[in-house]
C-alpha positions as CSV (number, residue, x, y, z in Angstrom):
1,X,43.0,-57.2,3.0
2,X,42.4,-55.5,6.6
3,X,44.3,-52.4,5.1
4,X,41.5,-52.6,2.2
5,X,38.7,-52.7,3.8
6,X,39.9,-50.1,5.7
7,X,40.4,-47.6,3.0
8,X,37.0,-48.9,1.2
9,X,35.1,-47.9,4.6
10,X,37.1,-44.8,4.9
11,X,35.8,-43.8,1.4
12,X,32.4,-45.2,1.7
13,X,32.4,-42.4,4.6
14,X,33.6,-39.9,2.8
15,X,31.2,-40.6,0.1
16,X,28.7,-40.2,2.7
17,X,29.4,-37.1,3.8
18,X,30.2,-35.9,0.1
19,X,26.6,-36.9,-0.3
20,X,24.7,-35.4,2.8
21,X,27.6,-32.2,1.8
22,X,25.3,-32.3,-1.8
23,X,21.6,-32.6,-0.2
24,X,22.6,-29.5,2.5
25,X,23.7,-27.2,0.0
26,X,20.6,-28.3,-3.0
27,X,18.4,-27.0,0.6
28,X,19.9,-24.2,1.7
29,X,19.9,-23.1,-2.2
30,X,16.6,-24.0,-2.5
31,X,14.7,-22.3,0.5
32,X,17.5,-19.3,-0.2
33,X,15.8,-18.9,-3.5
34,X,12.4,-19.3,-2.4
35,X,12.9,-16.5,0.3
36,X,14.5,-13.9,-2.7
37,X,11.6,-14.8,-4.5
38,X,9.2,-14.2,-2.1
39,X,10.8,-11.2,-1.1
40,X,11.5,-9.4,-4.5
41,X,7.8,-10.2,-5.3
42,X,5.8,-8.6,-2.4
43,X,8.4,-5.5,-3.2
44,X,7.6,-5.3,-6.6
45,X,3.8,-5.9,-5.4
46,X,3.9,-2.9,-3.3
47,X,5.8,-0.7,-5.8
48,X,3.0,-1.6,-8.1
49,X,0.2,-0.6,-5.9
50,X,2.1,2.5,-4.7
51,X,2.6,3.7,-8.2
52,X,-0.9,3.5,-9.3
53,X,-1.9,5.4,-6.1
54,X,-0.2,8.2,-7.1
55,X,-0.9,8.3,-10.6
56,X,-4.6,8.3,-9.6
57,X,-4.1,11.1,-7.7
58,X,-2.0,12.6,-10.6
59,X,-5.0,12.1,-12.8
60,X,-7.0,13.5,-10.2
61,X,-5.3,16.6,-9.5
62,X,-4.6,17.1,-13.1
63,X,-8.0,17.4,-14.1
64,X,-9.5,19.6,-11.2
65,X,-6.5,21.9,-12.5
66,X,-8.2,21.6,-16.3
67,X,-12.1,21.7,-14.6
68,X,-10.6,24.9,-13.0
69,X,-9.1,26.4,-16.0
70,X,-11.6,25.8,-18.3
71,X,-14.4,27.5,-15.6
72,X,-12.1,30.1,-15.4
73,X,-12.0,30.8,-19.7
74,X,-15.8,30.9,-19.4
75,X,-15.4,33.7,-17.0
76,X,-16.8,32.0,-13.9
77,X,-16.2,33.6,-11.1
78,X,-13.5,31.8,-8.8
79,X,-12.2,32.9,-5.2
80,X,-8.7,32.7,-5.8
81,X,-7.7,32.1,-2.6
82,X,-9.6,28.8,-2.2
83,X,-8.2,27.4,-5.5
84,X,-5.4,25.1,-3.7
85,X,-8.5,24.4,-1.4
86,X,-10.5,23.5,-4.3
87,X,-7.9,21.6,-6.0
88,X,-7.1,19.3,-2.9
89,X,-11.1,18.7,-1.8
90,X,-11.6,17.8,-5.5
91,X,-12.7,14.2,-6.0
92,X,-14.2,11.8,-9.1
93,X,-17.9,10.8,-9.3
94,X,-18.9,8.4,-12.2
95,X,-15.8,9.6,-14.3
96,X,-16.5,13.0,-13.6
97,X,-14.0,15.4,-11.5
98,X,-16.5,17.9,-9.1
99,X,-14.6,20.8,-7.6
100,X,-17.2,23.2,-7.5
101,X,-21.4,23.3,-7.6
102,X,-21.5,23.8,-11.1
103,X,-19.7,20.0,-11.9
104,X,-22.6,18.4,-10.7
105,X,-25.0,17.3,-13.2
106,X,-27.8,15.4,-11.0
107,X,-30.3,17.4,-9.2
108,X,-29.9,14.7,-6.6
109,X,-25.9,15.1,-6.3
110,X,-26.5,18.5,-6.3
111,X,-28.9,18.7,-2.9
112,X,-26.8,16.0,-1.0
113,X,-23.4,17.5,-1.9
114,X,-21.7,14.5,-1.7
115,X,-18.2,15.6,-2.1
116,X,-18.9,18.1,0.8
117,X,-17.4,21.3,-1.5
118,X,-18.5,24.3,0.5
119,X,-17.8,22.3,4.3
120,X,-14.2,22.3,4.2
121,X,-13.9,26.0,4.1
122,X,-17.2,27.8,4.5
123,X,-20.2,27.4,6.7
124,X,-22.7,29.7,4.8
125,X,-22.2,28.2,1.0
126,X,-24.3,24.9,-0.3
127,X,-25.0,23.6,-3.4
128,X,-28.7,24.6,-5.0
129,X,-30.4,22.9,-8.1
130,X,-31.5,25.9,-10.5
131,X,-34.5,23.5,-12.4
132,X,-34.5,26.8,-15.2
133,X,-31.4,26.8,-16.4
134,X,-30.8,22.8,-15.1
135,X,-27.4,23.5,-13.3
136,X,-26.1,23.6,-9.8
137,X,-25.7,26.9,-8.4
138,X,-23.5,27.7,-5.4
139,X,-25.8,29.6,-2.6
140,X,-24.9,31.3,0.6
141,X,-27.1,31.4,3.4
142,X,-28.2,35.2,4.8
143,X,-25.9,35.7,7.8
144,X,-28.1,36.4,11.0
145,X,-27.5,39.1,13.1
146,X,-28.6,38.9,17.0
């Protein structure tokens, strides 16, 4: 009877441990899953936000390379050595791409500048609203002599 008891206690134990063995693992399995979760999730977060980033800028760039060309077919004339200038200073008002005066089509867009065309690479060009022909015209100020 003593050697019964004996092995019942000895398996109770074991039980035991086979038990607190269980709960560890259902745990460590748990929080393991909860940290690949939270892991692949901000990754694929970030990938998402990185990949529309660029394909805004794609957009953008792609159609201040059109806006160009199509100035270009009317036979606007175009310093082509500030075309990668224009290209990169290019930015999107109200769905509209402005890379040069003539994109604007508010006469209060047109006085302000907002996209600051002409400051990145010349101090003597601004944007002037022709009221005639109703169109923003690039000017240059007179260079002064002392």
């Amino acid at each position: 009877m003593l050697k019964l008891f004996k092995t019942h206690l000895i398996h109770k134990k074991a039980m035991m441990d086979d038990f607190f063995d269980l709960i560890f693992t259902v745990m460590v399995c748990f929080f393991l899953l909860f940290f690949i979760n939270f892991t692949l999730q901000s990754s694929t977060n970030n990938s998402n936000k990185q990949s529309l980033e660029h394909l805004a800028d794609y957009k953008r760039l792609d159609s201040a390379i059109t806006n160009l060309r199509v100035q270009l077919s009317q036979h606007h004339n175009l310093n082509h050595k500030n075309i990668p200038t224009l290209i990169e200073n290019s930015k999107i008002i109200g769905g509209k791409v402005i890379t040069n005066c003539r994109d604007y089509f508010a006469k209060e867009d047109c006085a302000k500048d907002i996209v600051n065309i002409h400051s990145s690479y010349s101090d003597n060009l601004y944007c002037e609203w022709n009221d005639n022909l109703k169109t923003c015209e690039v000017k240059s100020t007179p260079l002064t002599t002392t």
